[in-house]
N, CA and C of each residue as an Amber inpcrd file, in Angstrom:
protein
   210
   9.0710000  61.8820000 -19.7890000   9.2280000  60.4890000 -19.4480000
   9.0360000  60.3450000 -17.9360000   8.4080000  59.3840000 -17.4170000
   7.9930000  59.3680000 -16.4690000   9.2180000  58.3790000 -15.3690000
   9.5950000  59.3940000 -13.7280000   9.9770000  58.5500000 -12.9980000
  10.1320000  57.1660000 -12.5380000   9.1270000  56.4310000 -12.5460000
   8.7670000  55.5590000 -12.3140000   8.3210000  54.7630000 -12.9410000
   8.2660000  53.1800000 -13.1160000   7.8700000  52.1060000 -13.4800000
   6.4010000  51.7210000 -13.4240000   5.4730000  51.7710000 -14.7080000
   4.0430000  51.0450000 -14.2850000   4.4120000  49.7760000 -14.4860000
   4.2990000  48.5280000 -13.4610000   4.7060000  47.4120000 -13.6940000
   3.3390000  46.7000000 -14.1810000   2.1750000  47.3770000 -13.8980000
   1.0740000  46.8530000 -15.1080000   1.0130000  46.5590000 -16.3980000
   2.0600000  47.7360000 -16.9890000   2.4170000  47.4950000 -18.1700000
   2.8240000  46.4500000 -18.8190000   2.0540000  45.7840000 -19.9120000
   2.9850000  44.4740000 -20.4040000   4.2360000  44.6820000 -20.9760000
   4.5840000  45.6740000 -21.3790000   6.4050000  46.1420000 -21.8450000
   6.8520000  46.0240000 -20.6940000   6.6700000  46.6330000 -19.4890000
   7.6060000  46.6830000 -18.9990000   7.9050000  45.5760000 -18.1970000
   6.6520000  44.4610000 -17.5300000   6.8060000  43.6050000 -17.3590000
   7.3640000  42.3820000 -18.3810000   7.2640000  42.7740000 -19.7000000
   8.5660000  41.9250000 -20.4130000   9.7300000  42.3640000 -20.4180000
  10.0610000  43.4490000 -20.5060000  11.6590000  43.7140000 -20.1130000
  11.9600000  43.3150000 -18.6590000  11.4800000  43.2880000 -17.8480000
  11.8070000  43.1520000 -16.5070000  12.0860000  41.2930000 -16.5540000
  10.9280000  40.4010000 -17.2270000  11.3820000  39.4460000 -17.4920000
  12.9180000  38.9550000 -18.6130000  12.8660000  39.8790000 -19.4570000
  14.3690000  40.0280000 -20.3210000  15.1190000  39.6200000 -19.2370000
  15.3400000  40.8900000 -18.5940000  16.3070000  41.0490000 -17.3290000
  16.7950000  40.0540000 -16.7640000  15.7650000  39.3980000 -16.5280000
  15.4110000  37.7530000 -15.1020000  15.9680000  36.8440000 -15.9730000
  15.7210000  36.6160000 -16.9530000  15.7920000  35.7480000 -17.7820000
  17.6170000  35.7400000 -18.5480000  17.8850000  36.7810000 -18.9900000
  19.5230000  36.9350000 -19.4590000  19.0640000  37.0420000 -20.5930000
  17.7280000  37.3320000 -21.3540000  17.6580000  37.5340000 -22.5790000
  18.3960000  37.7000000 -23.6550000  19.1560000  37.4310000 -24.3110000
  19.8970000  38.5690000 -25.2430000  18.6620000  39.0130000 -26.8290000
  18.8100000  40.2960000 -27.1210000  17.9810000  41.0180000 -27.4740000
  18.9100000  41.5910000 -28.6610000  17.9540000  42.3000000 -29.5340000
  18.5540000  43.4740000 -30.8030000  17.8510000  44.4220000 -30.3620000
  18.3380000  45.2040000 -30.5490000  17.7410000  46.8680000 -30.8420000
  18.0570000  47.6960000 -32.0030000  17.0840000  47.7990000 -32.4080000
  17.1780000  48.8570000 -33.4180000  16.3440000  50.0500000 -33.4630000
  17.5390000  50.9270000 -33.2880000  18.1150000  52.7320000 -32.8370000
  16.6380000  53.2590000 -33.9560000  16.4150000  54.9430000 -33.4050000
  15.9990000  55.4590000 -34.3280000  16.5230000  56.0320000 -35.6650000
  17.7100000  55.8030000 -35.7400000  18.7330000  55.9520000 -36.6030000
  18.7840000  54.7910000 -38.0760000  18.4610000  53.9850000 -37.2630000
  18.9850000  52.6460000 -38.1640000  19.1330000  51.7060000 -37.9820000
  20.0930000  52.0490000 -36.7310000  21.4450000  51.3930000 -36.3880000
  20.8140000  50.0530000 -35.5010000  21.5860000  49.0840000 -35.4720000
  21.2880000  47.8910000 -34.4170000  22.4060000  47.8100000 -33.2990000
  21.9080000  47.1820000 -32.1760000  22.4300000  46.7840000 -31.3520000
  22.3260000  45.4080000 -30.2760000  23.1100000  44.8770000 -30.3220000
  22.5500000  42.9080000 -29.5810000  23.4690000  43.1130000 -28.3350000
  22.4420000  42.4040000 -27.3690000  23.0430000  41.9200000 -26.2550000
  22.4920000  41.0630000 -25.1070000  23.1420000  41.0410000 -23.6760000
  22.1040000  40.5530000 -22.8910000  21.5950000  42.0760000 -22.1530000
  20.1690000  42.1950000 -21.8630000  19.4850000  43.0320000 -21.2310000
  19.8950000  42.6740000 -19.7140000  21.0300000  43.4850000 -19.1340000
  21.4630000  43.9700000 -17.9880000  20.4390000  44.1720000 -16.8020000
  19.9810000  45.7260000 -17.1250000  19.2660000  46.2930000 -16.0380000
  18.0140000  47.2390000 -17.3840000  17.4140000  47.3640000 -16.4050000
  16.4950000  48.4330000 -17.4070000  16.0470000  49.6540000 -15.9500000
  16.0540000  51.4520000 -16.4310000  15.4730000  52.5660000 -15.4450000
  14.7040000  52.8950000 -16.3450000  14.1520000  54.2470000 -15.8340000
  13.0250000  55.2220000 -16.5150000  13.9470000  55.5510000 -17.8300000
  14.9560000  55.7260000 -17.8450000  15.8310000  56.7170000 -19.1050000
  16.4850000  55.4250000 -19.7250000  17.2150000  54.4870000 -19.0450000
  18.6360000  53.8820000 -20.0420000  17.9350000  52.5150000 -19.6900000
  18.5220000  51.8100000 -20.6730000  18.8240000  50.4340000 -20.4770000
  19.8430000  50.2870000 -20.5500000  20.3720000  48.7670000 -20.1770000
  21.9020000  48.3500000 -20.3490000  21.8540000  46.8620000 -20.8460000
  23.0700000  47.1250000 -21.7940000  22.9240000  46.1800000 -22.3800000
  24.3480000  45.1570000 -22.8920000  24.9680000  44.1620000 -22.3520000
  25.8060000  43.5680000 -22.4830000  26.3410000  42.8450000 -23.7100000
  27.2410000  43.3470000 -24.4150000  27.8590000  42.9670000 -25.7190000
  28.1050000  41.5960000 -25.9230000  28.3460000  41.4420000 -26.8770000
  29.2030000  40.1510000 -27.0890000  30.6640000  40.2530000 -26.4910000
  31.5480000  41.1280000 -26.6070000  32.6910000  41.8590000 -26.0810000
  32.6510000  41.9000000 -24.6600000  31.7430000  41.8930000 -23.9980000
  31.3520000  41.9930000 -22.3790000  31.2110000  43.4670000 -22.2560000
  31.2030000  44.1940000 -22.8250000  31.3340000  45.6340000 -22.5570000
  29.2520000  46.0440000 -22.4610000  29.5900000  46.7430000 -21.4580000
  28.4970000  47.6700000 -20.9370000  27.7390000  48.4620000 -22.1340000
  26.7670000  48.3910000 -22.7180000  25.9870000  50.0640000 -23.4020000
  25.1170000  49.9090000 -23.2930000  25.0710000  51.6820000 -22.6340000
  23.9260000  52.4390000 -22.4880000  22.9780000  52.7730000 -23.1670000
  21.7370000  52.9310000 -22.8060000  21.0270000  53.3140000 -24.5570000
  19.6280000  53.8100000 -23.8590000  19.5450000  55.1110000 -24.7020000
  18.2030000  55.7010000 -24.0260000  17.0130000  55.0850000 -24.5320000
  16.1260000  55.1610000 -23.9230000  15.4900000  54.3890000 -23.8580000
  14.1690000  55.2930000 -25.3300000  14.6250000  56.3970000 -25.0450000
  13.6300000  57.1020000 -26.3930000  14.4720000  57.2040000 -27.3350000
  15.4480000  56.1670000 -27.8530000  16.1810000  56.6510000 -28.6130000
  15.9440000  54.8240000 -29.1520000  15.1530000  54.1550000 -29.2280000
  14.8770000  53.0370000 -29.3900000  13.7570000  52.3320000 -30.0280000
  13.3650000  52.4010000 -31.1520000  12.5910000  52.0080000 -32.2780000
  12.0690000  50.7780000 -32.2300000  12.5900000  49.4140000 -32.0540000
  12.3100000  48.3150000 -31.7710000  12.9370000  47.2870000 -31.2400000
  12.6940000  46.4990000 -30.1510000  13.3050000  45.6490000 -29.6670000
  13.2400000  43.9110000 -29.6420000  13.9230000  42.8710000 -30.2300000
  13.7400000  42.0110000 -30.8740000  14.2970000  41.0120000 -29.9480000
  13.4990000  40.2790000 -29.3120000  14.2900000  38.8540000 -28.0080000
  14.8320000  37.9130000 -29.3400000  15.8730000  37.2320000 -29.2590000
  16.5590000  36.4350000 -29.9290000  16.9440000  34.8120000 -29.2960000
């Protein structure tokens, strides 16, 4: 996984808009599993992602199957 950000990228320039924006988003894990929130911050490895609860989670970023703006 690479250091750094290609901000050419249209992913990443939509998450970066998520971000700007307060998006709240789903994710669904390679597992299964889902997860909703507002898109925090996004790095090379984690995103963050704000609960309904207000609570903080982390979530790798290769550990992430699909991501759904709501």
């Amino acid at each position: 996984m690479s250091s750094e950000f290609d901000t050419s990228l249209p992913s990443i320039r939509l998450l970066q808009r998520y971000v700007k924006e307060k998006t709240t988003i789903t994710l669904r894990l390679n597992d299964g599993s889902t997860l909703s929130g507002k898109l925090l911050w996004i790095d090379p490895i984690f995103l963050c992602l704000l609960d309904a609860s207000e609570k903080n989670i982390l979530v790798r970023r290769d550990s992430i199957a699909l991501i759904m703006p709501q």
